[in-house]
C-alpha positions, 0 to 999 in steps of 0.5 A, a space after each residue: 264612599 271609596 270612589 275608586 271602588 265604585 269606578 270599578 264596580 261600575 266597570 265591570 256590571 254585567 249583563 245581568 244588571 242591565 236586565 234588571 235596570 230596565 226590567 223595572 223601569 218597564 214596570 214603572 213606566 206601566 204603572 204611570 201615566 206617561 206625561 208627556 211624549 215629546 219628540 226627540 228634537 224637542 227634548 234635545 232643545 230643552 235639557 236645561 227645562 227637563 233638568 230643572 223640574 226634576 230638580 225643584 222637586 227634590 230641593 231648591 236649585 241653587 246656580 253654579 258657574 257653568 264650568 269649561 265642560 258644560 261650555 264645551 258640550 254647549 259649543 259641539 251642540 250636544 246638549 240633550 237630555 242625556 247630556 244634561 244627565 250626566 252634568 247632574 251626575 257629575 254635580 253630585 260627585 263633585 257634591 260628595 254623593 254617590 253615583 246611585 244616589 237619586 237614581 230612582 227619582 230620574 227613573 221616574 222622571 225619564 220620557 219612554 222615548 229616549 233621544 237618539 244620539 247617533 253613534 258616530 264611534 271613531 273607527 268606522 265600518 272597515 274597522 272590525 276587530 283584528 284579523 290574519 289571513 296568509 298573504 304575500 309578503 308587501 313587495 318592496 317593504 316586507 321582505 324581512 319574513 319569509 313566506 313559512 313563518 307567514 303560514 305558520 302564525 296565520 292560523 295563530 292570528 286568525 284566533 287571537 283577532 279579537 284578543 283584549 287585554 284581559 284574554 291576553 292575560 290568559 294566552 301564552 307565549 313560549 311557554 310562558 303565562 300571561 298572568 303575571 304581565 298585567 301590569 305591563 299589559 294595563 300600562 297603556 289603560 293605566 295611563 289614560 284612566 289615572 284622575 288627576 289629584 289638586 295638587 297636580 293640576 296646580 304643579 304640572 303647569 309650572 313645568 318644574 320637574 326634580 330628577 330623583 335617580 340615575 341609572 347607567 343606560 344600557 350600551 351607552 357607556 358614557 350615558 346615565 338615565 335620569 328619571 323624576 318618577 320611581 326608578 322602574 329600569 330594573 324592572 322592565 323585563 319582567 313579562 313575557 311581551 314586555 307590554 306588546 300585543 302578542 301579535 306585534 311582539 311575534 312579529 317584531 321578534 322574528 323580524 329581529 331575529 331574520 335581520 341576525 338579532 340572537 338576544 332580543 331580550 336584552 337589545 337596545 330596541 327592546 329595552 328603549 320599547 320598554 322606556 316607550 311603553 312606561 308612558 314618561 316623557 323621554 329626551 334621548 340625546 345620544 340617537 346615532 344617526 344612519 346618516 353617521 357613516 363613522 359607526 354603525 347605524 343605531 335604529 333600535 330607537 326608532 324600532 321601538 317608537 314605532 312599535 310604541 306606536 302602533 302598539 298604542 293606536 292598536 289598543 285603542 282600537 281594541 278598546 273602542 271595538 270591544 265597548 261597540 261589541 258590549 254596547 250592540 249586545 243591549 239592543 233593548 237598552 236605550 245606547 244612552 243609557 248604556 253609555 252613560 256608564 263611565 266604562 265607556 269613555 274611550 275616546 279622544 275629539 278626533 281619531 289621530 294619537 299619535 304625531 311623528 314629526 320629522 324634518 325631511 322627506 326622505 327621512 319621513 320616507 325611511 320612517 313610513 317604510 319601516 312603520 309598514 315593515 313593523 305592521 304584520 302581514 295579516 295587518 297589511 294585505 294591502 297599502 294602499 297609495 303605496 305607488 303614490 307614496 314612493 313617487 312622492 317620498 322616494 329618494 333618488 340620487 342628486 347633485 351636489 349642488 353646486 360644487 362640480 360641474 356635470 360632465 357628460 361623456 360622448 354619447 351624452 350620457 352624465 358621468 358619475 362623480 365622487 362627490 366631494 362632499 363628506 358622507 353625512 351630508 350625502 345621505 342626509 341631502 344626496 337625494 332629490 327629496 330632502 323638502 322639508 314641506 310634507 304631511 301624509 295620514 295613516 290609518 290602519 283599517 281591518 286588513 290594510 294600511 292606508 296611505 294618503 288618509 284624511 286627517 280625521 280618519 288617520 291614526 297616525 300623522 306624520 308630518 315636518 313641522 314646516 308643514 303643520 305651522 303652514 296649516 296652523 297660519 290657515 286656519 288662523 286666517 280662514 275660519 272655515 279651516 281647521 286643525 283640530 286634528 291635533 286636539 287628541 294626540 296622545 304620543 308626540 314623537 319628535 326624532 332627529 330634533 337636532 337636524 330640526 333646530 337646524 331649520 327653524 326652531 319656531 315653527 316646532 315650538 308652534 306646532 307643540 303649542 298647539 296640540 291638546 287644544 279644544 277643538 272649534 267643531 265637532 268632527 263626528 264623535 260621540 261626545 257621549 263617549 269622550 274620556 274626562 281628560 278631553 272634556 276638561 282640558 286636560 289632555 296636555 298632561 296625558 299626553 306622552 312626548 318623546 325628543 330623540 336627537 343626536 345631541 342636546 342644546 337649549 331648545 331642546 331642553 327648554 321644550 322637554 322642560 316647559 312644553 311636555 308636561 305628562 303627568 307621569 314624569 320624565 326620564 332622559 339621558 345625561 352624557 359625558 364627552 370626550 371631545 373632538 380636540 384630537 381630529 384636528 389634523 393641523 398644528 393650530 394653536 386654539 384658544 378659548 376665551 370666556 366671557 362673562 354674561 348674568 343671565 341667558 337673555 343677556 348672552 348676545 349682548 355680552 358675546 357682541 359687546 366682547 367680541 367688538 371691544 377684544 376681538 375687532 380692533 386686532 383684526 381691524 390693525 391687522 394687514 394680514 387678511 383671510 380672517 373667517 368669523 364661524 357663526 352659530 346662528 342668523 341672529 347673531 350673522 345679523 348683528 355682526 353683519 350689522 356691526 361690520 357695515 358700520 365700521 366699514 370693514 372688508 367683509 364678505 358673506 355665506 349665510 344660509 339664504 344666500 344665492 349660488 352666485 352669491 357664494 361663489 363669487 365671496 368665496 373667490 374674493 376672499 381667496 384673492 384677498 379682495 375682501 379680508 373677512 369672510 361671515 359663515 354660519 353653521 346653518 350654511 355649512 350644514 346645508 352646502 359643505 363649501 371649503 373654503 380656501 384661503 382662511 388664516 385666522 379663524 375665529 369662533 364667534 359663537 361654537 357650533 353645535 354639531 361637534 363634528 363640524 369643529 375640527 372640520 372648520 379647522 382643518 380648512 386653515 391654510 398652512 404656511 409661515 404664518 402661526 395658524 390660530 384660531 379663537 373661539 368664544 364662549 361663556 357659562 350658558 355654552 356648557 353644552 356645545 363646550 363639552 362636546 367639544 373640549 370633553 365635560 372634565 375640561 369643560 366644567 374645569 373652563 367654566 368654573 375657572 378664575 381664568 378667562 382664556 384656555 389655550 390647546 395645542 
């Protein structure tokens, strides 16, 4: 038997065949003398009775381990009749046997009253199938469409309201048919539906991956996408709505074309959609921040996960009304016996697919604005909370912490100030709300958005990692709680993963941790309607991740690697660099010295062992003060910091955790020379931006990972007679911070080199 072939023709029965199947069940159970007439409760209490009589009748019974699926039934207390059947259907599959094999023997064996299972569908009574109606523009976050292109695609919306992926096929767009998109238009159904073979169930948890093909990335000339399935680039634009509901492809499309887009089909965020749609894990690691002053800001990634996104829930939503539709349309059918066919898997164990995670409010703030811009009129007549929402997320202009004192002119009034710090910092933090403690639930019902959603009823979660571990630890503690919120996520977006591993990377690696988990309780699903890859504990290799940063680093990598383990593969970028070297405005001599460490987990012993055996002694035998140790990361300030304090050395510090007070009195005694060596960690300076004055000799302890902050650091020595120098340490597992820094010819050039110090002038 071809199993593929009869899913397929399971799928697809009409309605004809269900008549019949309970026309002759009717006239069998005429014929028969009704055995017994339980109630619904007491056949709920004993399926494991009903289902053995049926089977000692047949053959003998032979005991077999209850698997992870029967537990779980067992454990939502969901085990009925129904339930126990389809375990038996599933037996006989495992077995080799077909679907319709015994069929007739369970027809006569079955009660005329069949258990009623309430269904407790994930979309509730709001959600009915899509519709448009002609509405005003959303104030403050829909001004992109103008009020005529509204009314001229409200009567198209109104027809295609309840459109599915099949009457897609038979629409057109431009002109252009519909027929040839399928396979773009099934990739989402395509993706959920695929049955995982033995041979990936024992490979994809090993998480080792080999990329078969590079492709150049378009408009990123220095970049090459990498991809370990078959390289699918050339073919992304081969439909009409590259895999987008109509209505979202419409809108997208004038919303491009208003802000002053001419070719969207040959735009980044088009193309990135495409990436997006292929349902592939994604690392891209050349994102342009907005907070970049330097070049234009590059939004079309975030465009395109969002449209990913709502593209996703959207078509699940479809999937889920159009099942309710076919079941509502056999009232004289039993639901159970509706649902026991396998087209009516539709659903995760709770309703949320698709978690943003982001690492501040106000970037979480842009991130919704823009989710509710996407989102079409007829989608979004009303957002509710959306008052709540600019009062909690909204960005106001704040201070600069610290660095200048606040005047205020005669009639009290303050006085604007140009800021001293450099443009980056003032878009990511000159905003009073740059907390990274949030998470707020979105749910897109009939005709509206709703903010501020349970968790349980949202479809997307968007939230900082910070946020969820928190929920994570309480729900460790206190049993009554729960994340089981996560168990169903289907699309994990990760975006500005760089500005994440600047807070702590820990709690990221937590809150990945814990998606796709079997969940504790059953929150008002119809277990009946589950698909397979929930029941099995499958859903980690279905579920899509995408990392977007503005560069790469170890962490990132290593949760791309052995934390996203979708089973169709990964596709990411591999960029070369020019480097810095040539914004640094001094004449500095800077030299790199290398040394050597066998494996990573040995990296900090070797750094700390050369730098102490090296670096410390002329420092120590030096009168000349002014010495600032730049630091990657705590860890290492820790162990420094330690290994100072033993030698009783004249040192000052400026970490991360350090109090204003505190900082402002280190940063006077190294200017004076009261203390001779200053410890500054990247984080610090990433947070505060302090200049520090009085540095004449500069030592990288450990290179940062934002490329900008090298010649930044730099240019803070202080210039006179003395010969301005500076040192930094590195060794083969640095490669990537090397490069950024030196250019990737060089870097490779250090790294493979007989010489140990490298010096640029």
């Amino acid at each position: 038997m071809a199993p593929n072939s009869t899913k397929v023709m399971k799928r697809h029965k009409s309605q004809e065949k269900f008549d019949k199947k309970r026309d002759a069940k009717k006239h069998k159970r005429g014929a028969k003398e009704v055995v017994s007439n339980h109630s619904v409760e007491e056949d709920s209490d004993s399926p494991e009775e009903d289902t053995n009589s049926i089977e000692t009748e047949s053959e003998p019974v032979v005991y077999r381990e209850p698997t992870q699926y029967d537990n779980l039934l067992a454990s939502l207390g969901s085990s009925n009749k129904v339930v126990a059947d389809m375990n038996k259907r599933r037996q006989r599959e495992e077995e080799g046997k077909s679907d319709s094999e015994g069929d007739e023997d369970e027809e006569d064996e079955e009660d005329e009253e069949n258990s009623g299972l309430e269904d407790l569908s994930s979309t509730d009574g709001e959600d009915d199938e899509i519709q448009g109606d002609d509405q005003k523009n959303l104030k403050g976050l829909s001004e992109d469409i103008t009020q005529e292109s509204i009314d001229n695609q409200s009567e198209e919306e109104s027809s295609d309201d309840c459109e599915t992926d099949e009457e897609h096929e038979l629409t057109t767009t431009n002109g252009q048919s519909f027929v040839d998109a399928s396979s773009s238009i099934s990739a989402f159904s395509e993706h959920l539906n695929h049955k995982l073979s033995s041979e990936e169930l024992e490979t994809l948890p090993k998480g080792k991956w080999k990329f078969k093909w590079e492709s150049p990335a378009f408009d990123m000339p220095n970049c090459r996408w990498k991809g370990t399935c078959e390289n699918f680039l050339d073919g992304i634009q081969s439909d009409a709505t590259y895999g987008l509901k109509p209505k979202l492809y419409k809108h997208w499309l004038q919303l491009y074309k208003k802000s002053g887009g001419k070719d969207f089909d040959s735009s980044k965020r088009r193309k990135f959609f495409s990436i997006c749609n292929s349902y592939l894990d994604i690392l891209h690691s050349n994102k342009r921040p907005f907070y970049d002053r330097s070049s234009e800001e590059d939004s079309s990634a975030m465009d395109a996960y969002l449209m990913h996104s709502l593209n996703h829930i959207f078509k699940t939503r479809d999937l889920v009304k159009r099942n309710d539709s076919k079941i509502s349309k056999h009232r004289e059918t039993s639901e159970e016996e509706v649902l026991s066919e396998d087209g009516f898997l539709d659903q995760g164990f709770t309703r949320p697919k698709v978690l943003i995670l982001l690492p501040l409010r106000s970037i979480a703030f842009r991130v919704v604005k823009r989710l509710i811009q996407l989102t079409p009129e007829s989608l979004r007549v009303n957002v509710e909370h959306l008052d709540r929402f600019n009062d909690e997320f909204g960005c106001e202009e704040g201070t600069d912490d610290g660095d200048e004192e606040d005047n205020t002119s005669k009639n009290g009034k303050p006085i604007k100030q140009k800021s001293s710090k450099p443009s980056d910092w003032q878009a990511l933090f000159g905003a009073t709300n740059n907390d990274d403690e949030f998470m707020l639930g979105i749910k897109h019902t009939r005709k509206s958005v709703r903010l501020y959603g349970d968790f349980y009823s949202s479809d997307i979660i968007i939230a900082s990692p910070l946020k969820l571990q928190m929920a994570i630890g309480q729900a460790e503690e206190n049993k009554e709680r729960d994340v089981d919120y996560l168990s169903s996520i289907e699309v994990l977006v990760i975006d500005h993963a760089d500005i994440i591993s600047m807070q702590n990377w820990s709690f990221l690696a937590t809150v990945v941790d814990h998606l796709n988990k079997l969940p504790s309780k059953q929150h008002g699903t119809n277990v009946m309607r589950i698909r397979p890859l929930y029941l099995d504990g499958h859903a980690q290799f279905f579920r899509q991740s995408i990392i977007l940063s503005s560069y790469s680093t170890p962490e990132i990598n290593s949760l791309f690697n052995r934390r996203c383990l979708n089973y169709k593969g990964k596709i990411k970028l591999a960029c070369e660099y020019k480097g810095v070297l040539q914004k640094v405005l001094l004449p500095v001599r800077q030299v790199f010295e290398r040394f050597d460490a066998d494996s990573v987990t040995q990296v900090d012993d070797a750094r700390l062992e050369h730098f102490t055996k090296k670096i410390f002694p002329k420092i120590k035998d030096s009168v000349q003060g002014g010495v600032m140790i730049f630091i990657h990361s705590y860890f290492e300030f820790v162990r420094l910091r330690n290994f100072l304090k033993s030698q009783n050395a004249s040192f000052c510090l400026l970490g991360e955790y350090a109090k204003n007070a505190d900082i402002s009195r280190a940063r006077e005694r190294f200017f004076v020379g009261n203390r001779k060596i200053m410890l500054y960690t990247e984080r610090a300076y990433f947070y505060r931006r302090y200049q520090i004055r009085g540095i004449k000799n500069l030592i990288l302890y450990s290179l940062p990972e934002r490329k900008e902050f090298y010649p930044q650091i730099m240019n803070m020595l202080e210039e006179g007679p003395h010969d301005m120098m500076s040192t930094a340490l590195f060794s083969r597992f640095d490669l990537l911070e090397l490069e950024r820094i030196v250019g990737s010819s060089s870097a490779k050039r250090m790294i493979t080199s007989e010489k140990n110090i490298f010096a640029f002038a």
